[in-house]
C-alpha positions as CSV (number, residue, x, y, z in Angstrom):
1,X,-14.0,3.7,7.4
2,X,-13.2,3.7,3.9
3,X,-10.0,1.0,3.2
4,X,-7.8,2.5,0.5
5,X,-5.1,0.5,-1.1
6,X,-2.0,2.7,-2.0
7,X,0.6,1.1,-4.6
8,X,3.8,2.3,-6.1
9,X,4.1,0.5,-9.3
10,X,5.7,0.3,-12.7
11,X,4.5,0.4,-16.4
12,X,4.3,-3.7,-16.0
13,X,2.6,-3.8,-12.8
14,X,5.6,-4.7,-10.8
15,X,4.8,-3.5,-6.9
16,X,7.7,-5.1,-5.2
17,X,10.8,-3.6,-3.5
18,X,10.3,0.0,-4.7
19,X,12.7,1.2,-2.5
20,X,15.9,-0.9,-2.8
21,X,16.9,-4.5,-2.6
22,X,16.2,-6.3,0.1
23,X,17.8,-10.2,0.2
24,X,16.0,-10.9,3.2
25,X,12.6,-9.9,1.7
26,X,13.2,-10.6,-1.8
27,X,15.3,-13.3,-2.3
28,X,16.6,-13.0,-5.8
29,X,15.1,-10.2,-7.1
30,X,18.3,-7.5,-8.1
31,X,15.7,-4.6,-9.8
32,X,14.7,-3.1,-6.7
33,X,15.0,0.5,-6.1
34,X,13.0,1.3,-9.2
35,X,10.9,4.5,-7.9
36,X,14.2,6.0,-6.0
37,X,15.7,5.9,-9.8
38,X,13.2,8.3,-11.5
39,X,13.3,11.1,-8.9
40,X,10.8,13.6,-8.4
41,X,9.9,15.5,-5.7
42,X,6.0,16.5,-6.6
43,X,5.6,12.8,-6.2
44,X,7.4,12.9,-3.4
45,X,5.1,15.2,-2.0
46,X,1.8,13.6,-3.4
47,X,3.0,10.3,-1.9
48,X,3.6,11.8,1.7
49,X,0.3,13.3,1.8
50,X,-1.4,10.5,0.9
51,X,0.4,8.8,4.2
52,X,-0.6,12.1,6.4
53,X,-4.4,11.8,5.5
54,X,-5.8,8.3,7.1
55,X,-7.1,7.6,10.6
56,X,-5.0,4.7,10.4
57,X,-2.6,2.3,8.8
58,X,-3.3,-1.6,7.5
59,X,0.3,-3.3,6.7
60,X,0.9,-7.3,6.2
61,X,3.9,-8.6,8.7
62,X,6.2,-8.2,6.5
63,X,5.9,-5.0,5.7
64,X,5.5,-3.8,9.0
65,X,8.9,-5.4,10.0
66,X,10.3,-3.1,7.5
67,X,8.5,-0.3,8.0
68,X,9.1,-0.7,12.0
69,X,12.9,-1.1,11.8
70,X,12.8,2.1,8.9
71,X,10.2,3.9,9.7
72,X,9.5,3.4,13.1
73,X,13.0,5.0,14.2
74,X,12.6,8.3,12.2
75,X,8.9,8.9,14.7
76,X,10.2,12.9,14.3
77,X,11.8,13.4,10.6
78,X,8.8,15.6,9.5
79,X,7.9,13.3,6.8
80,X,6.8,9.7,6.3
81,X,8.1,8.4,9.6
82,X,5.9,11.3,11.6
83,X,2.8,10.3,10.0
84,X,3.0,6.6,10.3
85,X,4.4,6.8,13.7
86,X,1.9,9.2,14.9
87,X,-1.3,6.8,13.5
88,X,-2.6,3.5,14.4
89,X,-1.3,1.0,12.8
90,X,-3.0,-2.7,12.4
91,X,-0.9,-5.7,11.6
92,X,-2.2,-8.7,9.7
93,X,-0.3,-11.3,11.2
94,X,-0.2,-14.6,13.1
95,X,3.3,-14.6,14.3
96,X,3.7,-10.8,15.5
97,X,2.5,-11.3,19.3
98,X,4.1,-7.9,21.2
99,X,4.4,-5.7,18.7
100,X,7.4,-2.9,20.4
101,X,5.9,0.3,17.3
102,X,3.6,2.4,19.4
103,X,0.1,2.3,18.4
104,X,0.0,-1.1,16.8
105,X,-2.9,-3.6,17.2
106,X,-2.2,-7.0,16.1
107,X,-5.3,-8.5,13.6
108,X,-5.0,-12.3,13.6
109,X,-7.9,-15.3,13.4
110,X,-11.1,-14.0,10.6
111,X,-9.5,-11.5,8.6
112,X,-12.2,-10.4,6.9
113,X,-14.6,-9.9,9.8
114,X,-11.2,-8.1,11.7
115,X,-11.5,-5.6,8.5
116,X,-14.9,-5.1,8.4
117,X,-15.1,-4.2,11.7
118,X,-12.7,-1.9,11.2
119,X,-14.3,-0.2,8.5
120,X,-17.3,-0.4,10.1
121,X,-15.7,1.9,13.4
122,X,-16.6,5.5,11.4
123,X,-15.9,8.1,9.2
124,X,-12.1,8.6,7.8
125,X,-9.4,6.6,5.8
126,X,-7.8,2.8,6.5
127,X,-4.8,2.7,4.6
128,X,-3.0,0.2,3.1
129,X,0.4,0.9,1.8
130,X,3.2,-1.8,0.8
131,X,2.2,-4.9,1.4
132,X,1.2,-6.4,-1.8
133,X,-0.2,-9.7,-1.1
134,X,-2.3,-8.4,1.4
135,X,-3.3,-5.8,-1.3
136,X,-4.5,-8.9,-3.3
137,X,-6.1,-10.4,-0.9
138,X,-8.3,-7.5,0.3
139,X,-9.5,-6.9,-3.2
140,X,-10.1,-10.8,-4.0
141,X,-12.4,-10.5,-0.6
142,X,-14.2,-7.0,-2.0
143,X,-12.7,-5.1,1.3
144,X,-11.2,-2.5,-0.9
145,X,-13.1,0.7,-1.2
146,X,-10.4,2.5,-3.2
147,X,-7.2,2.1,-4.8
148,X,-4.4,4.6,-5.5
149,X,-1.7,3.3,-7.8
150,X,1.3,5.9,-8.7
151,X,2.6,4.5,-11.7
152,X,6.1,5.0,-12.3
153,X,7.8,5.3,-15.8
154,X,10.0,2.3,-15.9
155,X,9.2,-1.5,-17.0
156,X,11.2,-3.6,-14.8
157,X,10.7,-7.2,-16.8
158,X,10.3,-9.4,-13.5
159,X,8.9,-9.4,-9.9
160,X,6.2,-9.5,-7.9
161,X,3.0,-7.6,-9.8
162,X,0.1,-6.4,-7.7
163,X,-2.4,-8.0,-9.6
164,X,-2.3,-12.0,-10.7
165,X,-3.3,-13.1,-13.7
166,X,-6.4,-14.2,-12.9
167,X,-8.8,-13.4,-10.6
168,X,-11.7,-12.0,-9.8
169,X,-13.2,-8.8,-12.0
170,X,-14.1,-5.4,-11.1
171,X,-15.1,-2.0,-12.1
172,X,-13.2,0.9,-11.0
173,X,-14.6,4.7,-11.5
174,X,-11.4,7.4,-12.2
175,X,-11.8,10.3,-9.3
176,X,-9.0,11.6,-9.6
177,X,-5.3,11.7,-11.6
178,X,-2.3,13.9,-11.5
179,X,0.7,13.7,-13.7
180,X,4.4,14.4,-12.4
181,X,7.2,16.4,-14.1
182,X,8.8,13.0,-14.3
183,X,6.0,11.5,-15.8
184,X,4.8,9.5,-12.7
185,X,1.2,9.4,-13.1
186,X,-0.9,8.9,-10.0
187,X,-4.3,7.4,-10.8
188,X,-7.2,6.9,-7.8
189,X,-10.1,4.6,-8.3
190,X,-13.3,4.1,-7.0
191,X,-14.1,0.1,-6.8
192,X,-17.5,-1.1,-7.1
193,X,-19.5,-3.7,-9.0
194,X,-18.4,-5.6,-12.0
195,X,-17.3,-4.6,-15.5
196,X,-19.7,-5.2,-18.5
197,X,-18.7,-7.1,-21.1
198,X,-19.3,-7.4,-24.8
């Protein structure tokens, strides 16, 4: 299965709380809500057909609490609750145990032979979405066979960014790129191998 990581981000690589404040999840951070402020419903669309397409869904625990409480309770809304609820979902946790979300497996112990086996199941899509330190760490451990960042126009000057500062380098290949009416750009790469350098 091919493991896509898809990211809603802004201008300075900011990936956290897209949606709206969250306290409990972000403790301190008051920007939050930054894609519901630019508005655009070809996004919209793009975004919700990205989450229709996998086989199946990779979230960190955090994440899936959110998505689970959200989500989880909208299983028939024609939209992003129907195709989450409808997929498998794996959870990257060591304190989830029962998890109550219908199709929900519970990955725990070697993460990265977990994931590989995972990929290693077939054809079709494992996606990521949210869940930006997991996002990291599947790139940092070259599990990442694609990345979709929608890039929204807005710099919010703090947060959590989806990529460190350092770290380790990689090539990406451009297949494919739309631009919104709102100017939301959505850019999908390839990853493979290393850049050159000078």
């Amino acid at each position: 299965m091919k493991l896509t990581v898809s990211l809603q981000v802004t201008v300075d690589g900011v990936a956290q709380a897209n949606g709206g404040n969250s306290e409990e999840l972000d403790p301190g951070f008051s920007r939050g809500g930054w894609a519901i402020g630019v508005g655009d419903a070809e996004a919209a669309d793009y975004i919700l057909e990205t989450w229709r397409r996998p086989d199946a869904f990779l979230l960190g625990r955090k994440t899936f609490d959110l998505f689970e409480t959200y989500w989880g309770a909208r299983s028939d809304d024609g939209g992003f609750g129907e195709a989450i609820s409808s997929k498998p979902k794996y959870v990257v946790s060591d304190t989830v145990s029962d998890p109550a979300w219908e199709q929900t497996t519970v990955l725990s112990g070697d993460l990265v032979a977990r994931i590989r086996e995972l990929k290693a199941e077939g054809d079709g899509e494992l996606l990521l979405v949210g869940s930006v330190a997991l996002a990291r760490w599947l790139l940092e451990n070259e599990l990442v066979d694609e990345l979709n960042l929608v890039q929204f126009p807005v710099i919010v000057g703090q947060g959590e960014a989806f990529l460190p500062r350092t770290g380790r380098d990689f090539a990406l290949k451009l297949e494919d790129s739309r631009v919104f009416p709102s100017g939301i750009v959505a850019l999908t790469y390839r990853v493979g191998g290393r850049p050159q350098y000078a």
